[in-house]
C-alpha positions, 0 to 999 in steps of 0.5 A, spaced: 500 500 500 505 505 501 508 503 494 503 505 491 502 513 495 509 513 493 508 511 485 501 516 485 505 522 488 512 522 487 515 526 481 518 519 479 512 517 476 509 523 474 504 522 468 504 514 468 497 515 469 497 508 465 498 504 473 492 508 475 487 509 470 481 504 471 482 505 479 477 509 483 482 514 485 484 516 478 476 517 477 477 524 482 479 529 478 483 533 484 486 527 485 488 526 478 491 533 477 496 530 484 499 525 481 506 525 480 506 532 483 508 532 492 515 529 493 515 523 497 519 520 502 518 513 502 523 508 506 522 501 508 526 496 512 524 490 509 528 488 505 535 489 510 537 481 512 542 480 516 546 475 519 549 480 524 547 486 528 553 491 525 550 488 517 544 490 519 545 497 522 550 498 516 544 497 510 539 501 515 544 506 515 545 505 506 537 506 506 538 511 510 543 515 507 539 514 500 533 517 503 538 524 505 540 524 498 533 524 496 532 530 501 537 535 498 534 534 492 528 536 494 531 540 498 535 544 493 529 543 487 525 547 493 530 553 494 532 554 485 523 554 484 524 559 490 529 564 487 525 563 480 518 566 482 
């Protein structure tokens, strides 16, 4: 369920309203005009297996660190769209 708000909302995906057509959401059209418009910051532990605790810590910080990537991108995209208006 999470991945699919993140794929509705996220730039990532903007204008794939192929995924969405058919669905009750898509039939809304204030939804219609959000899709692939908020940026979304979706994380998920799921898949970090480990034998070891310091493994694990290790790939939960990796996950960690490519959402703080994500972040200054949005980040620094909000700052430019400011300075442009």
């Amino acid at each position: 369920m999470l991945d699919t708000v993140n794929t509705f909302f996220s730039p990532r995906f903007a204008g794939q309203s192929n995924l969405f057509e058919g669905l009750a959401i898509w039939q809304d059209e204030q939804f219609r005009n959000l899709q692939g418009t908020i940026p979304v910051i979706f994380l998920s532990f799921g898949g970090i297996r480990s034998r070891s605790y310091a493994l694990a810590m290790e790939r939960i910080k990796e996950a960690l660190g490519t959402v703080k990537k994500y972040l200054d991108i949005v980040v620094e995209t909000a700052r430019q769209f400011r300075q442009q208006n």
